[in-house]
C-alpha positions in Angstrom: 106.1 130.5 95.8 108.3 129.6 98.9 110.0 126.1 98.9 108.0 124.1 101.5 105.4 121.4 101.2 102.8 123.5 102.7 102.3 124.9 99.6 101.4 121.7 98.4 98.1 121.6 99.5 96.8 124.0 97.3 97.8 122.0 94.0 96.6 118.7 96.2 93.3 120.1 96.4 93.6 120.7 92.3 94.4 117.7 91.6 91.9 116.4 93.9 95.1 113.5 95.6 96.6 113.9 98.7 100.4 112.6 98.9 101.0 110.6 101.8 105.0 110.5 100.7 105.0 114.7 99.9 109.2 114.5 98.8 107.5 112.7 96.0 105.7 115.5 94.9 108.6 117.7 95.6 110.5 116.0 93.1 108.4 115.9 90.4 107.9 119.5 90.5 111.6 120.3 90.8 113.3 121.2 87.5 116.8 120.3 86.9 117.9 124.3 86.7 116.8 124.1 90.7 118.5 121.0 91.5 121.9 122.1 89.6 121.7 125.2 92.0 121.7 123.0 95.3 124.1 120.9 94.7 125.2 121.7 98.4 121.9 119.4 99.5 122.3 117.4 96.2 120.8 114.4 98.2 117.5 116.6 98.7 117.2 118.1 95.4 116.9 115.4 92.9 115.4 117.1 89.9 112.3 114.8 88.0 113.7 113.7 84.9 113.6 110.3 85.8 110.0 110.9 87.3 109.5 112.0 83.9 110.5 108.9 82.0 108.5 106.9 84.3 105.2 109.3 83.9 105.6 109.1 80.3 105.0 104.9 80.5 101.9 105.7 82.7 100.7 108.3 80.8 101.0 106.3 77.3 99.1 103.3 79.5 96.4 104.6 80.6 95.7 106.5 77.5 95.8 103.5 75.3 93.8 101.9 77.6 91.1 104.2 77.5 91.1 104.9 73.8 91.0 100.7 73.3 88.1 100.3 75.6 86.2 103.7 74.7 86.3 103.1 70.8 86.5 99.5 70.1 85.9 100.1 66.5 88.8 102.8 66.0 91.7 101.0 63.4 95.2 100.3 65.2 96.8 103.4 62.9 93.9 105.9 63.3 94.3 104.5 67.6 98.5 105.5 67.5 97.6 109.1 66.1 94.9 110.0 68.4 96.9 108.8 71.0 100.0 110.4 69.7 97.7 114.1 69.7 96.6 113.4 73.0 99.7 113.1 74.7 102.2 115.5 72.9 103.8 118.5 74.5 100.9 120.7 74.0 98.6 118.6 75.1 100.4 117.9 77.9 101.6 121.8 78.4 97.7 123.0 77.8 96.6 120.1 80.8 99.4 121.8 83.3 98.0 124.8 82.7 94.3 124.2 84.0 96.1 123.1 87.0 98.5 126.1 87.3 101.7 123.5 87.6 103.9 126.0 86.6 103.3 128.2 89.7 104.1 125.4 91.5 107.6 124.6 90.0 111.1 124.7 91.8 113.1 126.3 88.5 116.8 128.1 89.3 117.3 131.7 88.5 117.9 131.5 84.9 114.7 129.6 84.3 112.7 132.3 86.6 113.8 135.5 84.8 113.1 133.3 81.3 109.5 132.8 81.7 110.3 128.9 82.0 106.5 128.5 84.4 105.2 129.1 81.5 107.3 127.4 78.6 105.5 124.0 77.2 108.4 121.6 77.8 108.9 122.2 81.1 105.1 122.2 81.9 104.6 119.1 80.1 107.7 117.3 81.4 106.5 118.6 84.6 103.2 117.2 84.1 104.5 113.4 83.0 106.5 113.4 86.5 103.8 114.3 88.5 102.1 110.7 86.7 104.7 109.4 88.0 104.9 110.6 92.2 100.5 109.6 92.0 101.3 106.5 90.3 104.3 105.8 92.9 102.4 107.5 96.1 99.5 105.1 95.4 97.9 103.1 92.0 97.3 103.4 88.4 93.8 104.1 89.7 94.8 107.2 91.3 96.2 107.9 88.3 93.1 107.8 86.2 91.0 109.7 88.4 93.0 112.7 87.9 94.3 112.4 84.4 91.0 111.1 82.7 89.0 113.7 83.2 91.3 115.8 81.5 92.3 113.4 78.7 88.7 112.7 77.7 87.8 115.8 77.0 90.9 116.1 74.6 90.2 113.3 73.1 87.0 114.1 71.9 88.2 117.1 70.4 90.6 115.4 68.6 88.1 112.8 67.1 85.3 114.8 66.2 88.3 116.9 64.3 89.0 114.3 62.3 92.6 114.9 62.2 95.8 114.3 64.8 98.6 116.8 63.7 101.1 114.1 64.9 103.9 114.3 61.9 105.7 111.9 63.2 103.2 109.0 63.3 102.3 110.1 59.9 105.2 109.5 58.7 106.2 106.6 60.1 103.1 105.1 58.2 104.1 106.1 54.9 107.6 104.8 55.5 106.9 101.4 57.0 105.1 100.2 53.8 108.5 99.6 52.6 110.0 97.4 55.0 113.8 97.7 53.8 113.5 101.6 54.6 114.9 102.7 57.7 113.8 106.1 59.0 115.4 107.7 62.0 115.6 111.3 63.4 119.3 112.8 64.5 119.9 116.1 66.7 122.6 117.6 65.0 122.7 121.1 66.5 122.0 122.9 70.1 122.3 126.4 70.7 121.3 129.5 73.1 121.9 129.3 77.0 121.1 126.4 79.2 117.4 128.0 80.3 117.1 128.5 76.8 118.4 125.9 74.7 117.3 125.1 70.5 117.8 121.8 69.3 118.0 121.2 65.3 116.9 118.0 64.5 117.3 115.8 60.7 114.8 113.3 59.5 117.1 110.5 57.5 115.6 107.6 56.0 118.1 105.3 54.7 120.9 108.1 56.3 119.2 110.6 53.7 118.0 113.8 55.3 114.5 114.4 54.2 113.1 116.9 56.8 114.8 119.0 59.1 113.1 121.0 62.0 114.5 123.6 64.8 112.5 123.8 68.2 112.8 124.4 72.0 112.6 121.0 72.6 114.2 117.8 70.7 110.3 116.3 70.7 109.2 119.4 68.8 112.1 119.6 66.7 111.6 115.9 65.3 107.9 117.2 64.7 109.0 120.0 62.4 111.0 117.2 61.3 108.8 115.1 60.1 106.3 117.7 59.1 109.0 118.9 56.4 109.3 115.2 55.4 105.8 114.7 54.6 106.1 117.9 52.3 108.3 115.4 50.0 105.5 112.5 49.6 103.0 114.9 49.1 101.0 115.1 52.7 
């Protein structure tokens, strides 16, 4: 696509919000491959990772909320996996995708010939910062419009499954039954090019390693992680 905010009204009208402020949107959709490329205008081209860190507080809010008001009878633990499900990088990558974020993206060269539209992490980190430029171009309620329609459908899915592959959480439940045990998750490796990197990632609980996991992303690595841990308590 070219780089100009008259392209944004064709993901305005997916998203069904107008920006009033539309550099907002311009930064949430512009990956830090771009921004590292235009240094020269460095004060234009801020990339959204902070966006991102922001949208990921919003996005954890309004999900919470919605799962505490919409099953009232749902136990905190089995209310922290369905939530954890709903809001992982598939999720996230899978709600980008119905919008066609990634055609919307502002990603250097290396990303471009790498097929990084169309790579989960960048979709979903995409997605969390675009949270973020709604919840910062207007409310929480703007927020909820958009995202809710999406999330409840997920949501449902994931309950009438019965099961939330978040390894993670699962963990984390068999470990805190022993309150002296201190789980933790380390990256001890990164390899491949910039546009392409892999992260290795060690479960330790008490500095012991007990799962380890390699992924294109740290959050998927500690998944893998985790999911190797369970192997060792018998999940």
């Amino acid at each position: 696509m070219s780089k100009n905010t008259s392209d944004f009204s064709l993901l305005e009208d997916k998203i069904g919000y107008t920006f009033k402020n539309k550099m907002l949107l311009k930064r949430a959709l512009t990956h830090s491959s771009y921004a590292n490329e235009q240094r020269v205008h460095e004060s234009e081209y801020k990339d959204n990772e902070r966006m991102e860190y922001l949208g990921d507080s919003v996005l954890s809010l309004v999900t919470s909320e919605y799962l505490f008001t919409t099953h009232p009878e749902m136990p905190e633990g089995k209310l922290s996996l369905v939530r954890a499900a709903s809001v992982c990088e598939k999720t996230l990558a899978e709600f980008a995708r119905k919008i066609s974020l990634g055609s919307f993206l502002f990603l250097g060269n290396g990303e471009e010939q790498n097929n990084g539209r169309n790579r989960p992490s960048i979709l979903s980190d995409a997605f969390e910062a675009l949270l973020c430029a709604i919840f910062l171009d207007s409310s929480l309620d703007e927020v909820k419009k958009f995202l809710l329609p999406l999330m409840s459908i997920k949501i449902s899915e994931i309950v009438e499954k019965g099961s939330a592959e978040d390894y993670k959480t699962s963990l984390q439940h068999i470990i805190q039954q022993e309150r002296s045990e201190v789980l933790c998750y380390v990256t001890v490796g990164e390899s491949g090019p910039a546009h392409q990197r892999v992260f290795e990632v060690e479960a330790r609980l008490n500095s012991n390693v007990i799962g380890r996991g390699k992924a294109g992303s740290k959050r998927e690595a500690e998944q893998l992680a985790a999911k190797e841990a369970l192997t060792l308590f018998g999940k």
